[in-house]
C-alpha positions as CSV (number, residue, x, y, z in Angstrom):
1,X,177.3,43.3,159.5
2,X,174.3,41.5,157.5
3,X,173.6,44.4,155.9
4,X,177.4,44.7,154.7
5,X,177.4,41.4,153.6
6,X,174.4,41.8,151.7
7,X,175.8,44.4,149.8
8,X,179.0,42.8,149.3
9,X,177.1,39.8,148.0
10,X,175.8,42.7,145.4
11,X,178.7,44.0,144.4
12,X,180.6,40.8,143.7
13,X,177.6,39.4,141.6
14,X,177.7,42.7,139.5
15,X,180.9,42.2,139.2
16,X,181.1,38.4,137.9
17,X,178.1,39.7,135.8
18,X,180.3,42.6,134.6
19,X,183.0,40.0,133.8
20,X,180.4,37.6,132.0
21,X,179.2,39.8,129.7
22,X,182.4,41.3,128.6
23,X,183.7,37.5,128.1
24,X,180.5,36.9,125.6
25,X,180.8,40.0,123.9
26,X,184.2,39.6,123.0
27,X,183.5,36.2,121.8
28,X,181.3,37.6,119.5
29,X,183.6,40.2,118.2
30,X,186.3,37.5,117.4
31,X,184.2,35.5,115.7
């Protein structure tokens, strides 16, 4: 289970990352 969770704490950081990133670029882009 810890490891699990651990991973899941991965994947949803690299996700939020993910979303981050996309949000800034497209910032950029409009401006």
């Amino acid at each position: 289970p810890k490891q699990r969770s651990e991973w899941l704490a991965l994947e949803t950081e690299k996700a939020l990352t993910r979303k981050s990133v996309e949000a800034i670029l497209k910032r950029h882009f409009v401006l």
